[in-house]
PAMIKE-388823 format. One record per residue (C-alpha): y, x, z; residue number from 1. Coordinates in nm, 2 decimals, m for minus. Last residue first. Layout:
BEGIN
+--------+--------+--------+------+
|      v |      u |      w | resi |
+--------+--------+--------+------+
|      Y |      X |      Z |  NUM |
...
+--------+--------+--------+------+
END
This chain:
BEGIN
+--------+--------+--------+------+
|      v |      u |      w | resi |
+--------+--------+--------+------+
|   3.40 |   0.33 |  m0.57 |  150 |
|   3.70 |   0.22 |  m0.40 |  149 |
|   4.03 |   0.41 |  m0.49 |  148 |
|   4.33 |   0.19 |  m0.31 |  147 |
|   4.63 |   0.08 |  m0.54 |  146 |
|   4.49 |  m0.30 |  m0.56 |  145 |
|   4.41 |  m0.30 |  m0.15 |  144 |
|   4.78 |  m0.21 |  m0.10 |  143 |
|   4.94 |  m0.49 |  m0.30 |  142 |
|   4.77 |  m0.75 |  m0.20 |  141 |
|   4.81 |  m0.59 |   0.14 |  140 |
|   5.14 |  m0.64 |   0.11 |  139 |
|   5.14 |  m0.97 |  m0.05 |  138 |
|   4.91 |  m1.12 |   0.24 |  137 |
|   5.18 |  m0.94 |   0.47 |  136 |
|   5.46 |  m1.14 |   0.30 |  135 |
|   5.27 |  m1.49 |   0.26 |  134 |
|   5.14 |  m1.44 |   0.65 |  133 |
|   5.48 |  m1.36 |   0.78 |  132 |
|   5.61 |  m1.65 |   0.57 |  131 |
|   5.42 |  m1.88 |   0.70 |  130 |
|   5.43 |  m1.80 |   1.04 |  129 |
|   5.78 |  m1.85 |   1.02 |  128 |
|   5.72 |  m2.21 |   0.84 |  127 |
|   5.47 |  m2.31 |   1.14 |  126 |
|   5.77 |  m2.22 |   1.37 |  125 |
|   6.02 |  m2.41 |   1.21 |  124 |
|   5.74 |  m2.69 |   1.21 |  123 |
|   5.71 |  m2.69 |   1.56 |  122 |
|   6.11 |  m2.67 |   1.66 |  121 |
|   6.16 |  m2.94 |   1.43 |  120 |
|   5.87 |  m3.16 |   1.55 |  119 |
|   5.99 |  m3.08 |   1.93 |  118 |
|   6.35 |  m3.21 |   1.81 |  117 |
|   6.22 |  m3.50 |   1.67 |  116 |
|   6.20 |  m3.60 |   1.32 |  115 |
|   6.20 |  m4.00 |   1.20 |  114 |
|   6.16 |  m4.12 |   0.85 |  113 |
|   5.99 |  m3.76 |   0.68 |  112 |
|   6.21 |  m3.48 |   0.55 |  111 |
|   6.33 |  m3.22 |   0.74 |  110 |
|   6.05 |  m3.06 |   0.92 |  109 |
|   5.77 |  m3.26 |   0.83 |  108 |
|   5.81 |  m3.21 |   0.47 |  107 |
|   5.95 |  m2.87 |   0.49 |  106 |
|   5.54 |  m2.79 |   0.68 |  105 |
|   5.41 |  m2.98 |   0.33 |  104 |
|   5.60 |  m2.82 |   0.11 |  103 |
|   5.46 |  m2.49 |   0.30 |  102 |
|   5.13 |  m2.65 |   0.29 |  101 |
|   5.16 |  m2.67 |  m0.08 |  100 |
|   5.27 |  m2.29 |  m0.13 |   99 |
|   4.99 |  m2.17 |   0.11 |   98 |
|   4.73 |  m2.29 |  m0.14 |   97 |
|   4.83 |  m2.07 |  m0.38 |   96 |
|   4.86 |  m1.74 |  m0.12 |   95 |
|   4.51 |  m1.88 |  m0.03 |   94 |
|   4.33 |  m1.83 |  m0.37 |   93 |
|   4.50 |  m1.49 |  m0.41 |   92 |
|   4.32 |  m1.41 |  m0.09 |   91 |
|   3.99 |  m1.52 |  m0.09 |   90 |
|   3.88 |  m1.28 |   0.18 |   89 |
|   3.58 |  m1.64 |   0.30 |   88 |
|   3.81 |  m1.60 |   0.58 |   87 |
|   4.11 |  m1.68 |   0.41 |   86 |
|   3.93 |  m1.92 |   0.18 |   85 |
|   3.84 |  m2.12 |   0.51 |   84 |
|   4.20 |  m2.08 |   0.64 |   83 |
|   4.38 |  m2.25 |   0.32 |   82 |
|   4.09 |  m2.51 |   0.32 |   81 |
|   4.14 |  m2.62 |   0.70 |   80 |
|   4.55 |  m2.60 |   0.59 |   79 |
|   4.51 |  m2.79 |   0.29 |   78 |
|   4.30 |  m3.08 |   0.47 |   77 |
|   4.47 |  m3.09 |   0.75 |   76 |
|   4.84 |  m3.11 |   0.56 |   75 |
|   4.63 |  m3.42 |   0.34 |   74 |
|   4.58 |  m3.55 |   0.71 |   73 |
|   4.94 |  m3.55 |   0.74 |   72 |
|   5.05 |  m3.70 |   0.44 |   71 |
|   4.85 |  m3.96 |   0.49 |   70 |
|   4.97 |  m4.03 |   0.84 |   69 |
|   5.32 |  m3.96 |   0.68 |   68 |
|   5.30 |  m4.22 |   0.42 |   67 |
|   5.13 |  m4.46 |   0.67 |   66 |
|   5.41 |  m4.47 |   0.88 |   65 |
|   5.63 |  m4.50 |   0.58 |   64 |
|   5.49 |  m4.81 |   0.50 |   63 |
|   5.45 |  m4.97 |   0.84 |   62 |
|   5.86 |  m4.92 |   0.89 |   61 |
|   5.93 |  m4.70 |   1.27 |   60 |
|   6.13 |  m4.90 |   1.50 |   59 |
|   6.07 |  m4.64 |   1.75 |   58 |
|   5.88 |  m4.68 |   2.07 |   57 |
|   5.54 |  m4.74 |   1.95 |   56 |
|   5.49 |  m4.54 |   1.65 |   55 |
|   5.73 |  m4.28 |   1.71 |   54 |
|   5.49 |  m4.20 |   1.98 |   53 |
|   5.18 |  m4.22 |   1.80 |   52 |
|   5.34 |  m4.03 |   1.53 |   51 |
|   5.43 |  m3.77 |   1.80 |   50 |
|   5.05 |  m3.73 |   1.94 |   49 |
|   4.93 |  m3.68 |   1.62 |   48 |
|   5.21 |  m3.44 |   1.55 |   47 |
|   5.12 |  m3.21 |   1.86 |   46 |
|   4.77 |  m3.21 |   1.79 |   45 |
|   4.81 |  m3.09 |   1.43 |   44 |
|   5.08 |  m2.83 |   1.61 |   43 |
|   4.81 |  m2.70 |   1.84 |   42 |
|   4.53 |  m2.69 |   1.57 |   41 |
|   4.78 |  m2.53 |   1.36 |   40 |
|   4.86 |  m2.26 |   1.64 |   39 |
|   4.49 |  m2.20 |   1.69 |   38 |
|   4.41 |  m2.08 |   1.33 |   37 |
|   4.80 |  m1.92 |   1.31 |   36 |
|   4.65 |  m1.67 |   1.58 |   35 |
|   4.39 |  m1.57 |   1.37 |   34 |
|   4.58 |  m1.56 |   1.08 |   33 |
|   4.81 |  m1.36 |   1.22 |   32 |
|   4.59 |  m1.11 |   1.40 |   31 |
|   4.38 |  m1.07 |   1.03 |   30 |
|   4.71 |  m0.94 |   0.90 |   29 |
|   4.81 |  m0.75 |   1.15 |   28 |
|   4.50 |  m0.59 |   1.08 |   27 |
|   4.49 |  m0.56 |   0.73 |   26 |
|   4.10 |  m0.56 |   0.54 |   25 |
|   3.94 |  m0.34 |   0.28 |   24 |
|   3.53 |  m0.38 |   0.31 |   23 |
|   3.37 |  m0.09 |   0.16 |   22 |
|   3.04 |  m0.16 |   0.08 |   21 |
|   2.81 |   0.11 |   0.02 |   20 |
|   2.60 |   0.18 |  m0.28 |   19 |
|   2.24 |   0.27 |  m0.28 |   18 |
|   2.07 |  m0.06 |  m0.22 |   17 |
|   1.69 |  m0.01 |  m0.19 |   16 |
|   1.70 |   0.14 |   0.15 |   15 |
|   1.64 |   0.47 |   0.25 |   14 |
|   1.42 |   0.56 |   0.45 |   13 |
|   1.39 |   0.86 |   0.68 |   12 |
|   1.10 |   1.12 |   0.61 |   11 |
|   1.35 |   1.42 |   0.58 |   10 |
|   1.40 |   1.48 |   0.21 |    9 |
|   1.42 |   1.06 |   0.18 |    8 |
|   1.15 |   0.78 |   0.17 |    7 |
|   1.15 |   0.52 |  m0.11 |    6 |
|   1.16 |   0.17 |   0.06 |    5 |
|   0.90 |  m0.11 |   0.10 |    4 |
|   0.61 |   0.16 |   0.16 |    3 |
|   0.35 |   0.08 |  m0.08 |    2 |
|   0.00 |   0.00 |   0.00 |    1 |
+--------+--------+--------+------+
END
């Protein structure tokens, strides 16, 4: 019988695959998204807690109500897809999708029936982690592409 890999000078095997993977990865960039994980899941909270809020005590109309409902769990969706890719190292996909939930972070910022001052202060802070993410995700964009891997 065989042995399942070819053995070496020394009497160690080797194993069938003789290239090595170099995985390039940023670490500040890899802390951001991390911490951006739990600050959306904090924020998404947040908002769901607002609309139910502005849905009781102001005189919110039905229709836009469900307008930003909808919009908010298309946000989820975006942002749970945005992160997935991230970690999948997807990372031209997820500068796309981070344009959209941008729009989207504006949206609820400045632009839906009823903002509160917490909802401001949240989605400010969702944009700057946004564009900490879209400039280091450019930067190391641009550093992977320069770096030698064989």
């Amino acid at each position: 019988m065989a042995p399942a890999y070819p053995a070496t000078e020394r009497g160690k095997k080797k194993s069938p695959c003789y290239c090595q993977l170099l995985e390039l990865s940023s670490t500040p960039l890899q802390v951001l998204l991390y911490l951006n994980i739990w600050y959306f899941a904090a924020f998404y909270l947040a908002e769901i807690l607002m609309f139910i809020y502005k849905g009781i005590i102001l005189p919110y109309p039905s229709d836009n109500l469900v307008l930003d409902v909808v919009l908010l769990l298309l946000f989820l969706g975006l942002e749970t897809l945005r992160i997935f890719l991230r970690a999948s190292l997807a990372s031209c996909a997820s500068l796309f999708i981070l344009l959209p939930c941008t729009a989207l972070a504006v949206y609820f910022l400045l632009l839906q029936t009823f903002v509160l001052r917490l909802e401001f202060i949240l989605s400010a802070v969702l944009l700057l982690f946004y564009a900490l993410e879209f400039l280091l995700g450019l930067l190391s964009l641009s550093s992977f592409s320069r770096s030698k891997v064989y």
